[in-house]
LOTOR-453387 format. One record per residue (C-alpha): residue in one letter; x, y, z. Coordinates in steps of 0.5 Angstrom, whole numbers. Layout:
N
<tipa A <X Y Z>>
...
***
This chain:
218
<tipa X <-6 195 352>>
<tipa X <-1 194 346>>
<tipa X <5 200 345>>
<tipa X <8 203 340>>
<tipa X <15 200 343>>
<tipa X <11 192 342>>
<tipa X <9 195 335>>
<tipa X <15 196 332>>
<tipa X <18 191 335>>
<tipa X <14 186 334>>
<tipa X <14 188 326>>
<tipa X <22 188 326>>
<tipa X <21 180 327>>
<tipa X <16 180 322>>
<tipa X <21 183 317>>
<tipa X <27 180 320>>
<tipa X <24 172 319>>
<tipa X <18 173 312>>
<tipa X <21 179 309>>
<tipa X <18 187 309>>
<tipa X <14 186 303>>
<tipa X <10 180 306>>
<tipa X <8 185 313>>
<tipa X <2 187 314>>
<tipa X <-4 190 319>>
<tipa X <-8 183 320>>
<tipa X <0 179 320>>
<tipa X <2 184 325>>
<tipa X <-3 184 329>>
<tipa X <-3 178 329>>
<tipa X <3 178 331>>
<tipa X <2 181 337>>
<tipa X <-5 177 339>>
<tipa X <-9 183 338>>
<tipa X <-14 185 333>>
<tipa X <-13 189 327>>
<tipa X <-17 195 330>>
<tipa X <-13 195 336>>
<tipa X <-6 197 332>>
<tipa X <-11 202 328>>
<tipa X <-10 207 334>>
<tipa X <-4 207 334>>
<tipa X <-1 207 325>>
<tipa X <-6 209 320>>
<tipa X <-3 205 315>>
<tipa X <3 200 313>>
<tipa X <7 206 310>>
<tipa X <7 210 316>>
<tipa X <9 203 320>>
<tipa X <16 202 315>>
<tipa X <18 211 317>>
<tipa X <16 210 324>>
<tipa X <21 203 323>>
<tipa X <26 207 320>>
<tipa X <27 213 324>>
<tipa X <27 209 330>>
<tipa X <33 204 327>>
<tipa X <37 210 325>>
<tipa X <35 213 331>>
<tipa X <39 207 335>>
<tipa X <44 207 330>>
<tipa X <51 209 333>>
<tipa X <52 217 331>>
<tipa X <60 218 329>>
<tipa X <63 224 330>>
<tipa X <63 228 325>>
<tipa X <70 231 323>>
<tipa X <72 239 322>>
<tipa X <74 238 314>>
<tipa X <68 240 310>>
<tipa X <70 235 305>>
<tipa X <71 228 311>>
<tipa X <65 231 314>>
<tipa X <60 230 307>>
<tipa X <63 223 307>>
<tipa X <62 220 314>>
<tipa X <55 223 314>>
<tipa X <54 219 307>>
<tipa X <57 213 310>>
<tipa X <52 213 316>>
<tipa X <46 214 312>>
<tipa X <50 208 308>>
<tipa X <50 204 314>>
<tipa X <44 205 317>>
<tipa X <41 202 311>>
<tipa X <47 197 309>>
<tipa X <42 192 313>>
<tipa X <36 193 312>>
<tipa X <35 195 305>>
<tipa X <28 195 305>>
<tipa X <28 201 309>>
<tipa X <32 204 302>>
<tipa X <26 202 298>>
<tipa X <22 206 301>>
<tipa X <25 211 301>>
<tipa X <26 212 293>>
<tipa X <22 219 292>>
<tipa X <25 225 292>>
<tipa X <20 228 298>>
<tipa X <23 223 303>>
<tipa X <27 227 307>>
<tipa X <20 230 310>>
<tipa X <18 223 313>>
<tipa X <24 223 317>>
<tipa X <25 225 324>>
<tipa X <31 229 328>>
<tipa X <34 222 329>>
<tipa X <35 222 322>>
<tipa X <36 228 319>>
<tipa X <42 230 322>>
<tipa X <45 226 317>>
<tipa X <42 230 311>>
<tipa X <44 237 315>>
<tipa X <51 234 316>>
<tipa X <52 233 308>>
<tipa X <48 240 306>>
<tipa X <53 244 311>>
<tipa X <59 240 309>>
<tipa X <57 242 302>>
<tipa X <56 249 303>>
<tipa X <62 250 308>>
<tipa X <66 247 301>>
<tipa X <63 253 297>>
<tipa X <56 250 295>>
<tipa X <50 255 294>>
<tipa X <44 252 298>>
<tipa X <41 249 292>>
<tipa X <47 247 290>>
<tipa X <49 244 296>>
<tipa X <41 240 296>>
<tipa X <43 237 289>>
<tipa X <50 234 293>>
<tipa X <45 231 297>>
<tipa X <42 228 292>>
<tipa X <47 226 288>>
<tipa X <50 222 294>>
<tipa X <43 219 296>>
<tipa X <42 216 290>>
<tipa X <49 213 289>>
<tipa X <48 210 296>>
<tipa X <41 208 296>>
<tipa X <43 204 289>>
<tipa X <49 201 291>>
<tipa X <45 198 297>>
<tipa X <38 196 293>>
<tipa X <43 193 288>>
<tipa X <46 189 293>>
<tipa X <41 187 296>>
<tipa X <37 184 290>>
<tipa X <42 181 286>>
<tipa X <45 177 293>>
<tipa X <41 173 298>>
<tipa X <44 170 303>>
<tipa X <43 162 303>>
<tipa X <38 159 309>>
<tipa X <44 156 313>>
<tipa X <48 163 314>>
<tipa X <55 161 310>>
<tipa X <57 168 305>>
<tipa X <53 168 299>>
<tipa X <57 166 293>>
<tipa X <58 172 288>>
<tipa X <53 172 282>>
<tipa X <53 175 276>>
<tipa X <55 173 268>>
<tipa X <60 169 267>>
<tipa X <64 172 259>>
<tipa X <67 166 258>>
<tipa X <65 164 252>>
<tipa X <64 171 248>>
<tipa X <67 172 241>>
<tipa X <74 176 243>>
<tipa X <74 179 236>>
<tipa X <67 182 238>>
<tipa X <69 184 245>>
<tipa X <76 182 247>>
<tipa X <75 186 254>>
<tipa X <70 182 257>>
<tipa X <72 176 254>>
<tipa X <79 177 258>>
<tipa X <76 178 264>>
<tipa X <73 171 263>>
<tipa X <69 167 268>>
<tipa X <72 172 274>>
<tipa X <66 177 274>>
<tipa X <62 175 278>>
<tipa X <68 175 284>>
<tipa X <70 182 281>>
<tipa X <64 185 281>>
<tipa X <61 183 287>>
<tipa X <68 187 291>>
<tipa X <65 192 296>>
<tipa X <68 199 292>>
<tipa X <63 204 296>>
<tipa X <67 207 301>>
<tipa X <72 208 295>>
<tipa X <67 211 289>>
<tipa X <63 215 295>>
<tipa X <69 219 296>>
<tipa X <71 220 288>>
<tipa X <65 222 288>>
<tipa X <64 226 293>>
<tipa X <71 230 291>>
<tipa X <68 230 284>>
<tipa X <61 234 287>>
<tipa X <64 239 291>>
<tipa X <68 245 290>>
<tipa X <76 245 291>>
<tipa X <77 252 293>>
<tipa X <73 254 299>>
<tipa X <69 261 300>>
<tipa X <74 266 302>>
<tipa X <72 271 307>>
<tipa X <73 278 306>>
<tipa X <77 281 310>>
<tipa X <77 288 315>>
<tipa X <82 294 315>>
<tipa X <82 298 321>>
***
């Protein structure tokens, strides 16, 4: 008998040593010293197979406490959601539609709730508070296929070294900016500015002067 625990196990050495785009059925099953049909009992597709990964990786994420200001509430579920999906940036790839929320389970979701309510609490309508979401979701997930794509860490496990385009050799009278900037793109390009452009961001995106709540005479 093979479990879904053994599946989704198996599965994540799969990705962790080939890669997510090259794990399927037949690999899995093979992985498992089980027949294809043997797995079908459990995951109808592929598709399902990375969800059911996602939400049980996030679900074994440590979940952070959420702090009383709406604002600092808004950026830590971000940074969770950033977090969870740092390391495994296929999960991101998966994710890129904008009816992914419904594929997640109540182990992830709480980060989509927390970052609509902080909206909401800020002064956003619900549907305001849904394009905060959004907004947010698209910065993070871009910043992490981004860096995913453009940096591979090399077989021996030592710090990639930053890559990029090197301006030092561009006509200063056509662009004397980036001619000035020379060679050090790469190494300024590759800083982890996350942190700093999410809270930007976010302040941009919410209301700075919360609801008020009427108040009652005697």
């Amino acid at each position: 008998m093979t479990s879904r625990a053994e599946i989704l196990a198996a599965a994540r050495r799969l990705i962790d040593r080939d890669g997510w785009e090259k794990l399927t059925i037949r690999r899995l099953a093979a992985e498992l010293g089980v027949g294809a049909t043997t797995l079908y009992h459990h995951i109808r597709d592929k598709d399902e197979l990375l969800v059911l990964l996602l939400n049980h990786h996030v679900d074994q994420s440590e979940r952070p406490q959420l702090p009383d200001d709406p604002r600092d509430r808004v950026v830590t579920a971000a940074t969770a959601l950033h977090d969870a999906l740092a390391n495994w940036p296929w999960a991101a790839e998966i994710l890129t539609a904008d009816g992914f929320v419904g594929l997640l389970d109540a182990s992830a979701l709480w980060m989509v709730e927390a970052i609509v309510a902080g909206a909401e609490d800020c002064g956003c309508t619900p549907a305001q508070a849904v394009d905060v979401f959004r907004d947010l979701w698209y910065y993070t997930v871009g910043e992490i296929l981004v860096r995913a794509h453009s940096v591979r860490r090399p077989a021996d496990g030592t710090h990639p070294a930053p890559r990029g385009p090197s301006f030092s050799g561009l006509d200063a009278t056509q662009t004397p900016r980036l001619a000035a900037i020379g060679d050090r793109w790469p190494e300024l390009a590759a800083r982890d500015t996350y942190a700093r452009g999410l809270r930007t961001f976010a302040d941009a995106l919410l209301p700075h002067t919360p609801p008020t709540t009427p108040t009652t005479t005697a």
